[in-house]
C-alpha positions in Angstrom: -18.3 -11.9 -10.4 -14.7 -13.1 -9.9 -12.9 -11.1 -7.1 -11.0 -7.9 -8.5 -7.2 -8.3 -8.9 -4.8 -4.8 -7.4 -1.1 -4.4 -7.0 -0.8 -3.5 -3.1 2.3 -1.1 -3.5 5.3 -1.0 -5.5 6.2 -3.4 -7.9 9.6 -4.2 -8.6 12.2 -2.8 -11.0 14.2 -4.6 -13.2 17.8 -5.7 -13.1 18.5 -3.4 -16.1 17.3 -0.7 -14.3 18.6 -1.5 -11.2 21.3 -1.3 -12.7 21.0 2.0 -14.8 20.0 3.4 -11.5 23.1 2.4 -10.1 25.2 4.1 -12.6 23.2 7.1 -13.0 24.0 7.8 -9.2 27.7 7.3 -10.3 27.9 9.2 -12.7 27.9 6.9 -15.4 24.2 7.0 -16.9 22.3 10.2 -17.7 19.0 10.8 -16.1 17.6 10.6 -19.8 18.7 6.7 -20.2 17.2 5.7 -16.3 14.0 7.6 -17.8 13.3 6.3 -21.1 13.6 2.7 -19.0 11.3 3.8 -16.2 9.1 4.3 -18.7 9.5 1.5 -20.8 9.1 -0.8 -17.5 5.5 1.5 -16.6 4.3 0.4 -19.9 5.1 -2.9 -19.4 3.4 -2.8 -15.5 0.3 -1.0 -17.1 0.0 -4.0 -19.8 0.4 -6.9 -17.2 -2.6 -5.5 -15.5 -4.7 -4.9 -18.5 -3.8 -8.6 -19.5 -4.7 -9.9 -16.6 -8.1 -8.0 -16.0 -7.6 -5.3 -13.2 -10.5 -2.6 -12.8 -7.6 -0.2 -10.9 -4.2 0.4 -12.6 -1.5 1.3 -10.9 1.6 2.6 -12.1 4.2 0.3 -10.2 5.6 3.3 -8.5 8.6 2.1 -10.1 10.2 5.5 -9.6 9.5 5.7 -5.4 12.7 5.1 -3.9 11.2 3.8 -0.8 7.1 4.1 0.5 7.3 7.5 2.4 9.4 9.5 0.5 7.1 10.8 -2.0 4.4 12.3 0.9 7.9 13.5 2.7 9.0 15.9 0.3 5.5 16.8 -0.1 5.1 18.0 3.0 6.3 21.5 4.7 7.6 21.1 8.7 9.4 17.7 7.3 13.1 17.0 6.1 14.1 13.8 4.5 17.4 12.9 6.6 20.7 11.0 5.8 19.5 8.2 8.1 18.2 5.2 6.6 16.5 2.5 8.6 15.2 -1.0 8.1 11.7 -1.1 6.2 10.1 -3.7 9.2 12.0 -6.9 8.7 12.8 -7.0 4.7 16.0 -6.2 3.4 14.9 -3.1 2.4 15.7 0.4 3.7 13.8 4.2 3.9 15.1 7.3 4.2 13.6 8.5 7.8 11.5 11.9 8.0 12.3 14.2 10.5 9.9 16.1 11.8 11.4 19.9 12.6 8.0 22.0 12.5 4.5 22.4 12.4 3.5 19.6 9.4 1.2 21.1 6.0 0.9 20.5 2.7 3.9 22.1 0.5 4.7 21.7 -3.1 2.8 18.7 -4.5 3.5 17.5 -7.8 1.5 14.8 -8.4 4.0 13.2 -11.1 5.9 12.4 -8.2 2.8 9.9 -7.3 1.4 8.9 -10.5 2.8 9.0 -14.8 -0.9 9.4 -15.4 0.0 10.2 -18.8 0.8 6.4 -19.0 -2.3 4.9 -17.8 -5.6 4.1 -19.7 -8.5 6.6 -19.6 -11.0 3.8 -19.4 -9.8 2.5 -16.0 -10.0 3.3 -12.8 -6.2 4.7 -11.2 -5.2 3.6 -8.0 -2.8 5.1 -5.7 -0.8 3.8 -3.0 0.2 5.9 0.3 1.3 5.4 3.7 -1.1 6.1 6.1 -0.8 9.1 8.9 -0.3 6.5 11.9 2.4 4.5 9.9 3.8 7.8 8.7 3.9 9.0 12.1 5.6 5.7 13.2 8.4 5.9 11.0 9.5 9.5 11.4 11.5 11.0 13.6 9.5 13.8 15.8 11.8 16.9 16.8 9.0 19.2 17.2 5.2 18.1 18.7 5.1 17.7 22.3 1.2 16.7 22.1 1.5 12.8 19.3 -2.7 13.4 18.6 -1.6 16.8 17.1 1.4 15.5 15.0 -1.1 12.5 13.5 -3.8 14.6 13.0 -1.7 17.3 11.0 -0.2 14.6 8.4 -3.9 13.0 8.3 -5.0 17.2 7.3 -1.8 17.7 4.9 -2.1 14.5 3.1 -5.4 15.0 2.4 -4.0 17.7 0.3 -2.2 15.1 -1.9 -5.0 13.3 -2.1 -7.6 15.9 -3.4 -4.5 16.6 -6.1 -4.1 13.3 -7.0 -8.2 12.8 -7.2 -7.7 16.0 -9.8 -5.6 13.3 -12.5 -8.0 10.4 -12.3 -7.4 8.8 -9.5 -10.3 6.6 -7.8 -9.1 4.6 -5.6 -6.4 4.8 -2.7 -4.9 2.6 -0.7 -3.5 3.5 2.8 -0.9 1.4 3.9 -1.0 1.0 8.1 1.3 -2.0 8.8 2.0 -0.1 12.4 -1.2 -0.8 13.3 -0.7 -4.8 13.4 2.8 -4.7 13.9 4.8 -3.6 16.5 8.0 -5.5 17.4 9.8 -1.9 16.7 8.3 -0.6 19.5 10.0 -0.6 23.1 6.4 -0.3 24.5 3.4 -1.5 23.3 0.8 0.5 22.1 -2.3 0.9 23.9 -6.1 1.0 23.1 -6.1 5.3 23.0 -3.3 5.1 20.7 -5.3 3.2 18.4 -8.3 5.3 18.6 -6.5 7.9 17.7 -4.4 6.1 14.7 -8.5 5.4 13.5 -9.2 9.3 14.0 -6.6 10.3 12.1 -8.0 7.9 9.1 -11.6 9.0 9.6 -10.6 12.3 8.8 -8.5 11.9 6.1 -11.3 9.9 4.1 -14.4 12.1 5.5 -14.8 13.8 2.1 -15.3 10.4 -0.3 -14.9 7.4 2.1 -15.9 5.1 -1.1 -12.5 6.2 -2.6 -10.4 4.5 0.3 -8.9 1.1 1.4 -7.4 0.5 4.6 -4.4 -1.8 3.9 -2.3 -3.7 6.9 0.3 -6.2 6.5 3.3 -7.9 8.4 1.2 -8.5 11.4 -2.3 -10.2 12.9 -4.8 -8.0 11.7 -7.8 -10.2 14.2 -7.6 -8.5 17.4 -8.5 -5.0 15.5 -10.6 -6.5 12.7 -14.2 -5.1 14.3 -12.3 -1.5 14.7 -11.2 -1.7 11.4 -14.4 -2.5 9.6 -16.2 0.3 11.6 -14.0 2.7 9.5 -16.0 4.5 6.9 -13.9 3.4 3.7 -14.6 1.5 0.6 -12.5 -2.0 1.8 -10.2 -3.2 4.4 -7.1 -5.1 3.9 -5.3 -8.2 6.0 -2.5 -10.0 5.5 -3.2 -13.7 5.9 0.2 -14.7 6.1 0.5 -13.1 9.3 -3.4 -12.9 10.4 -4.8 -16.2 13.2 -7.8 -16.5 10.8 -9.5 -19.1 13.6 -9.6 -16.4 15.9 -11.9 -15.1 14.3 -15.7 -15.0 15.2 -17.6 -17.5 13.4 -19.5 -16.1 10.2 -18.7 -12.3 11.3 -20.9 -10.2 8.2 -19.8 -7.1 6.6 -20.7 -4.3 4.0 -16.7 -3.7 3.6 -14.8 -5.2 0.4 -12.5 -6.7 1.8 -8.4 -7.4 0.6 -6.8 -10.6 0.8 -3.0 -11.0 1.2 -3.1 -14.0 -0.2 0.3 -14.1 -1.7 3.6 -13.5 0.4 5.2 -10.4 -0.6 8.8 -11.5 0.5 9.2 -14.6 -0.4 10.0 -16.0 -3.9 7.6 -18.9 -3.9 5.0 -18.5 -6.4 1.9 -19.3 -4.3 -0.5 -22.3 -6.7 -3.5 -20.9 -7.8 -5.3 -23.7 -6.6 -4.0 -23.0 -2.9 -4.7 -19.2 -3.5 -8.4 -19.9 -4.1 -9.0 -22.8 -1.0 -7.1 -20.1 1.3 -9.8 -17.5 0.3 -12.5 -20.0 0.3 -11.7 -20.7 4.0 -11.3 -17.2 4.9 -15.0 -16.7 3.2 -16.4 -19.4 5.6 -15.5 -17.0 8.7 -15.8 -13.5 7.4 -18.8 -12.8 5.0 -17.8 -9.9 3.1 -19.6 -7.9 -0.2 -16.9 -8.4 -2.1 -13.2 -10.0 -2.0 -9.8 -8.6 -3.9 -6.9 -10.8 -4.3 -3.8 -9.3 -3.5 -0.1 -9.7 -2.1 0.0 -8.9 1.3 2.5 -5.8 1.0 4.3 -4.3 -1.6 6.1 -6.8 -4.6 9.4 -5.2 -4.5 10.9 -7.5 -2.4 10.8 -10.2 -4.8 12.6 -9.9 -8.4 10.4 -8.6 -11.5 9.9 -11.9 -13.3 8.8 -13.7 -9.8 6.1 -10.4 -8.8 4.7 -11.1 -12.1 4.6 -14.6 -11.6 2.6 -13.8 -8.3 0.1 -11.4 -10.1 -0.9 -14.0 -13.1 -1.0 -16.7 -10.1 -3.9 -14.3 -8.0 -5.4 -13.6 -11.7 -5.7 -17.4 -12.2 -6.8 -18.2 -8.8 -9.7 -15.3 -8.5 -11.2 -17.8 -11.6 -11.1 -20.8 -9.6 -12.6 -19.0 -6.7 -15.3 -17.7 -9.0 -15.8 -21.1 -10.4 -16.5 -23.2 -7.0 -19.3 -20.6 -6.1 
């Protein structure tokens, strides 16, 4: 079976809606004109996929404004600030959380995670989140003196979003931990019982259905904490091989875990050849024996414009054949 194809985050908008976006914060475009183009756009995302054989649909999360803010203004004990601060070292920007009480679930709407009223019955939904220890990471805490409590709260209130989300079809979610791989942010680095914890905090939030989870990490070398990671009781685990010393890893290291290949570089406009795609996998393969391989980007496709993301998706779709085909 060729490896399975999955969008890793959000997919990009459109210049058009851009655009409409743009003028609807202006003043100049009703809500009703940036919505019927969302939608339109979703449509579009949910075909792309359907054309190109994915088993999990996303929906683009064409409508998240940046990767946290949907579980922010899901959660009670956080505020969504006026600060805005550099999404790791894209040109992109989120609005920071600030952390002003004791962190639970609050009002979750799921719409503002998933238009399941968009995607196909007959497929599997995916869903993609940040992960507590990355959430963590990127706020702003103003109210836990003890950081095990604070990461252990958002794993507890998240799961809340998740057992919501799991109650409109959704089978499959990703949690994105780029924090634990990279840490250039940091003024000191972290250190093994941080780490331990981050994993805690996982382990609890996928306790009920680990099956339902991949661990994604990106923009950093995933080897040193490859062995942690595939101890963690989840479905698959995901690496970014732009970023990860493949060589350092143990020769012909075995594992039960599915396991996600950033094989195509989320913030650069290239389209990777298929041909390259499928050899880069086939080396990776030689050193890590895993169940079963997905092609992916290595982070989210909004970086790049629309037509170019797309161009990336039909390139992983082509080279998961090749792969399939040198077996």
């Amino acid at each position: 079976m060729s490896p399975e194809i999955q969008l890793a985050g959000i997919h990009p908008r459109s210049e058009r809606l851009i655009e409409l976006t743009r003028s609807y914060e202006r003043a100049k475009a009703s809500w009703s004109q940036v919505e019927v183009q969302l939608g339109q756009e979703t449509r579009e995302v949910i075909k792309l996929q359907e054309s190109l054989g994915f088993k999990h649909f996303s929906d683009g999360s064409l409508d998240w404004q940046d990767q946290l803010r949907p579980v922010t203004r899901s959660l009670k004990g956080v505020e969504s600030g006026t600060r805005y601060s550099r999404w790791f070292d894209t040109n992109t920007f989120y609005q920071k959380p600030i952390i002003v009480g004791k962190i639970s679930a609050g009002d979750i709407d799921p719409k503002n995670f998933l238009r399941a009223e968009l995607l196909t019955e007959k497929r599997g939904r995916k869903v993609t989140l940040p992960g507590p220890y990355t959430f963590s990471q990127l706020s702003e805490n103003k109210h836990y003196k003890n950081y095990a409590d604070l990461l252990f709260d958002i794993a507890i209130a998240e799961l809340e979003i998740i057992r919501r989300l799991k109650n409109e079809g959704v089978t499959l979610f990703q949690l994105s931990e780029p924090c634990l791989v990279y840490q250039p942010y940091r003024e000191s680095f972290r250190d093994h019982s941080e780490v331990e914890q981050a994993l805690g905090a996982i382990r609890s939030l996928v306790r009920e259905k680990p099956g339902d989870f991949l661990v994604q990490t990106y923009f950093g070398d995933a080897a040193p904490l490859l062995p942690d990671l595939l101890d963690l009781p989840v479905f698959g685990v995901g690496i970014d091989l732009f970023e990860t010393d493949v060589s350092s890893l143990s020769e012909q290291e075995k594992t039960s875990k599915a396991l996600v290949l950033g094989v195509v570089d989320s913030r650069e406009s290239f389209v990777e050849n298929p041909n390259w795609i499928a050899a880069t996998a086939r080396k990776f393969s030689e050193k890590v024996d895993a169940r079963d391989l997905v092609f992916a980007s290595n982070s989210d496709l909004k970086f790049v414009p629309q037509g170019i993301a797309n161009q990336k998706l039909e390139a992983l779709s082509k080279a998961s054949e090749l792969f399939e085909e040198s077996r």
